[in-house]
C-alpha positions as CSV (number, residue, x, y, z in Angstrom):
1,X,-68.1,-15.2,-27.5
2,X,-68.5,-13.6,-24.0
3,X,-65.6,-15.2,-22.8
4,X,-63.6,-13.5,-25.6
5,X,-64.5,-10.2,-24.9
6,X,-64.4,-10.6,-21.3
7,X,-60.3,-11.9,-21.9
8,X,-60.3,-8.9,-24.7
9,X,-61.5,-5.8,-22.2
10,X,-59.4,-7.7,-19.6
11,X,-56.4,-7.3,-21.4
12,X,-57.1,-3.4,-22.6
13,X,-57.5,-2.5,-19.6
14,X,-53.9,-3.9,-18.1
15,X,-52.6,-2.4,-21.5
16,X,-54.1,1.0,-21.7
17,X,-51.8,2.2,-24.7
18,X,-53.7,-0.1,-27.3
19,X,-57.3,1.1,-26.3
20,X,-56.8,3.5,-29.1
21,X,-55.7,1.5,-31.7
22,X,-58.4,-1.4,-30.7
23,X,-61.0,0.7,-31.3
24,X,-59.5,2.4,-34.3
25,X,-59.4,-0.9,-36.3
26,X,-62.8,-2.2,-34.2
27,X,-64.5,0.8,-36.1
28,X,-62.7,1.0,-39.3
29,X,-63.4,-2.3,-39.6
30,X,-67.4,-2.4,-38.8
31,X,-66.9,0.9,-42.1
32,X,-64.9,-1.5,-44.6
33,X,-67.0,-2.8,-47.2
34,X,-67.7,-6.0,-46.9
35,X,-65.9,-7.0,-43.6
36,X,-67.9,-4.7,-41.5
37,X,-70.7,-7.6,-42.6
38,X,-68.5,-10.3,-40.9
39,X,-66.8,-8.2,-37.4
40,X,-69.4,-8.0,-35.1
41,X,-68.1,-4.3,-33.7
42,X,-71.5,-2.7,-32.7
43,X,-72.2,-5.3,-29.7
44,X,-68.4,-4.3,-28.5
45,X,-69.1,-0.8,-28.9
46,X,-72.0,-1.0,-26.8
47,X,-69.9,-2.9,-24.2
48,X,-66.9,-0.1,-25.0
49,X,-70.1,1.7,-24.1
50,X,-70.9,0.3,-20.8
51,X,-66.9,0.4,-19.9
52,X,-67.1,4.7,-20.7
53,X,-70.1,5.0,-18.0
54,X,-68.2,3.0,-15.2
55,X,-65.6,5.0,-15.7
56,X,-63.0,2.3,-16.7
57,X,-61.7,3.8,-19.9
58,X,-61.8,7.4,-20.7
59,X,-63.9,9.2,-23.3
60,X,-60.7,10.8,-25.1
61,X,-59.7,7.2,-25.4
62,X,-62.2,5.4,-26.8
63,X,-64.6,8.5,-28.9
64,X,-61.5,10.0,-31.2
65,X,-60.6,7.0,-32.6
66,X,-63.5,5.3,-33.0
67,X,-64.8,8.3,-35.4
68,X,-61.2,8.1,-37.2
69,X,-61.6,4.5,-38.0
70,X,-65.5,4.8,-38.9
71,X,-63.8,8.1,-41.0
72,X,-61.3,6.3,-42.7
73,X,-63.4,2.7,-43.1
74,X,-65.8,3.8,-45.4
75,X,-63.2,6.2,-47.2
76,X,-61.5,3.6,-48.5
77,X,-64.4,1.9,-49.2
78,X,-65.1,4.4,-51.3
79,X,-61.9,5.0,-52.6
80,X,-62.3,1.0,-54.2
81,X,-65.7,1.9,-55.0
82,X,-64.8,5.0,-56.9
83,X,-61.3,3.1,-58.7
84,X,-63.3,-0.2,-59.8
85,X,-66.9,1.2,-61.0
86,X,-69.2,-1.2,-62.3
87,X,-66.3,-3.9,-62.1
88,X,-67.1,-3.9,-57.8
89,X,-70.2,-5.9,-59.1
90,X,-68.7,-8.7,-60.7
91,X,-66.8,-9.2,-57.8
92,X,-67.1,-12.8,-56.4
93,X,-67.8,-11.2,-53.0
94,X,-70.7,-9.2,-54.0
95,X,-71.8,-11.2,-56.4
96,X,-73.0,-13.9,-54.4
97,X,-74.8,-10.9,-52.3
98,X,-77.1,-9.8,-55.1
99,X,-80.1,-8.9,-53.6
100,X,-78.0,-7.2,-50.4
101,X,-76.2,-4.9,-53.3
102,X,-79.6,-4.1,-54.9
103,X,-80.9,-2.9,-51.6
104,X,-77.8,-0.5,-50.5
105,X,-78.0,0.9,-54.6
106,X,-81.6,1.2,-54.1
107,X,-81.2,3.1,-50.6
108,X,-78.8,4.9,-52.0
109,X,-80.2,6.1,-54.8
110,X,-83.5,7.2,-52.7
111,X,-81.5,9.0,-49.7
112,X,-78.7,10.6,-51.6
113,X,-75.8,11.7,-49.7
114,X,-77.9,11.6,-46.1
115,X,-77.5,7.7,-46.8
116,X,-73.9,7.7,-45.2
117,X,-75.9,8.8,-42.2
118,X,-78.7,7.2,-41.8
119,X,-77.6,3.8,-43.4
120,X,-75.1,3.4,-40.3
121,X,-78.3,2.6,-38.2
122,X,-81.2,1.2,-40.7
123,X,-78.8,-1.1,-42.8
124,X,-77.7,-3.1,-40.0
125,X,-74.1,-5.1,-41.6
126,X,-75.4,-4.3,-45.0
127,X,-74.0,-0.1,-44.1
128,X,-70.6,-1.0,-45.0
129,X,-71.3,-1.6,-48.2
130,X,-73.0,1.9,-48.8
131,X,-69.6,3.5,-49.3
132,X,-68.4,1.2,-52.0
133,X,-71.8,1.6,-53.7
134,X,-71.5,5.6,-53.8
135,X,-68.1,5.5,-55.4
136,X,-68.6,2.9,-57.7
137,X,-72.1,5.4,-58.8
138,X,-69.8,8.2,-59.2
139,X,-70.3,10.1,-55.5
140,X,-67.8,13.0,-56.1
141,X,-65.2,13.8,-53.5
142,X,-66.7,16.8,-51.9
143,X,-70.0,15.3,-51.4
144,X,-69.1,11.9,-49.5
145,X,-66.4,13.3,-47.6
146,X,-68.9,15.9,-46.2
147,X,-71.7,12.8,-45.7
148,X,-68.6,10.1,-44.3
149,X,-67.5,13.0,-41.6
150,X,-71.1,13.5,-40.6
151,X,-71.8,9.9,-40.4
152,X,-69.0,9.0,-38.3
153,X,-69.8,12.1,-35.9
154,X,-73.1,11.2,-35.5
155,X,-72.8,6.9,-35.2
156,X,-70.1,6.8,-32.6
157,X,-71.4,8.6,-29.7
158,X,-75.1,7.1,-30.2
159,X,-73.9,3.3,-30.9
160,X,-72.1,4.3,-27.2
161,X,-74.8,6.3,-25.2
162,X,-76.9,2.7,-24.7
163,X,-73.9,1.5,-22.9
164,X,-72.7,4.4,-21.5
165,X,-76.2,5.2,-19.7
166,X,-76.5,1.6,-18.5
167,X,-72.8,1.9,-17.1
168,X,-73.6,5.2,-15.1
169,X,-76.8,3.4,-13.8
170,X,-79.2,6.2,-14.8
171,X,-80.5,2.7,-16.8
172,X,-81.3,-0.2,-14.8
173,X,-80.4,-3.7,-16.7
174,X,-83.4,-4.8,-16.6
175,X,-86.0,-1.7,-18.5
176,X,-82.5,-0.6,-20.0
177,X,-82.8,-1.9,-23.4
178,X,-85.9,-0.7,-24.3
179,X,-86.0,2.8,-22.7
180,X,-82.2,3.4,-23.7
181,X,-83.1,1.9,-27.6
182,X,-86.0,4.3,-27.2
183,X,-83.5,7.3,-26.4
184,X,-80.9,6.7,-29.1
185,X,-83.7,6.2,-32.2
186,X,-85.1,9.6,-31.4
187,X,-81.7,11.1,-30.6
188,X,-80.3,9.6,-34.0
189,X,-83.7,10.6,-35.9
190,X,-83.1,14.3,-34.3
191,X,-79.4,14.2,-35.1
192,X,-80.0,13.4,-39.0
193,X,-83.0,15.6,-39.1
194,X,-80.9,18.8,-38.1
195,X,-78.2,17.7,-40.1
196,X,-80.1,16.9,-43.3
197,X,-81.7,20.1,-43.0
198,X,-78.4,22.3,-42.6
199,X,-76.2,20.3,-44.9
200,X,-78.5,20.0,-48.3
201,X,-79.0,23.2,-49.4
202,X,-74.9,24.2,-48.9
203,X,-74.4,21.3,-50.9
204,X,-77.0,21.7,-53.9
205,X,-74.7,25.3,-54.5
C-alpha cells in the first residue's frame, strides 16, 4: 500500500497536469455512494496533505478540485437517490449493508440537512452513503445543494490541515497525530457550529 502511493505521488509530481484530475476523481470518489466505502481517499488526502505543507504541490492545485469532486460525488449520489426512492433499498449492494443503511437513515433523520456536514467526519466510509439516503427520503434540490456545497467547503481543507501542518513542521511526527487530531475536531466542531447556526434559519423560510 505504501509502495503504491509512494509510485503514485512519484508520478504526479513528474506529471503535474494530472494533479487536478487525480484528486478530482480521489474525492468524487471518497462522495459516491457506496464506492467511497471501498477507495481509501482520506489516508491520501492527508498525505496530499503533507505534500501541500512541503511545498511540493500547490494549494490551487490540489484544494479546487478536491471540493468539485467531493461537490459533484455526493450530487450524483443523490441524484440516484432522488431517481430510485425506496427501490435504492432493495438494491443487492445495500441490501447486504442493512444495519449500515439503518444508521445513515437514522443520522439523517436526527441531523437534518447539517448531516451532509457533519457525517463527512463521524460516519467514517459509511458518509457516502448519506447522499443517496437524502434523495431516496425526498431531500429537495435547494436544501442538499446548499448542505453538499457546505460540506465539501468545510471537509477538504480540514481532511488536509493534519498533513499540511505536519509538512510545514509546526507538527513534529512524533506528538503530531494527536495535537493535529486535537486541532481539526475542534476546528471542524467550530466550522459546523457557525455554519449550522447561520444556515438553518435562512432555510426554514
Amino acid at each position: 500500500m505504501i509502495d503504491s502511493l509512494d509510485a503514485a505521488v512519484a508520478f504526479l509530481l513528474n506529471h503535474r497536469s494530472f494533479i487536478w484530475l487525480a484528486i478530482g476523481l480521489l474525492a468524487f470518489g471518497e462522495s459516491l455512494a457506496i464506492a467511497g466505502a471501498i477507495i481509501p481517499a482520506t489516508p491520501i488526502l492527508l498525505l496530499l496533505g503533507t505534500l501541500l505543507g512541503r511545498g511540493l504541490i500547490e494549494p490551487t492545485e490540489a484544494v479546487p478540485p478536491a471540493i468539485a469532486g467531493a461537490i459533484v460525488g455526493y450530487w450524483a449520489s443523490w441524484a440516484i437517490g432522488r431517481r430510485l426512492k425506496s427501490r435504492i433499498y432493495r438494491a443487492k449492494s445495500l441490501a447486504a449493508r442493512r444495519r449500515s443503511v439503518a444508521r445513515v437513515r437514522l443520522f439523517l433523520s436526527r441531523w437534518g440537512g447539517p448531516s451532509l456536514v457533519i457525517g463527512r467526519f463521524m460516519l467514517g466510509p459509511l458518509q457516502s452513503m448519506l447522499p443517496l439516503v437524502a434523495g431516496a427520503g425526498g431531500m429537495g434540490p435547494r436544501r442538499f445543494h446548499v448542505w453538499n456545497i457546505v460540506s465539501a467547503f468545510v471537509w477538504v481543507p480540514i481532511v488536509l490541515a493534519p498533513g499540511y501542518l505536519t509538512g510545514r513542521g509546526l507538527v513534529s511526527t512524533a506528538m503530531g497525530r494527536d495535537v493535529v487530531m486535537y486541532l481539526t475536531w475542534t476546528l471542524a466542531t467550530v466550522s459546523v457550529a457557525a455554519i449550522f447556526m447561520m444556515l438553518v434559519p435562512l432555510l426554514r423560510r
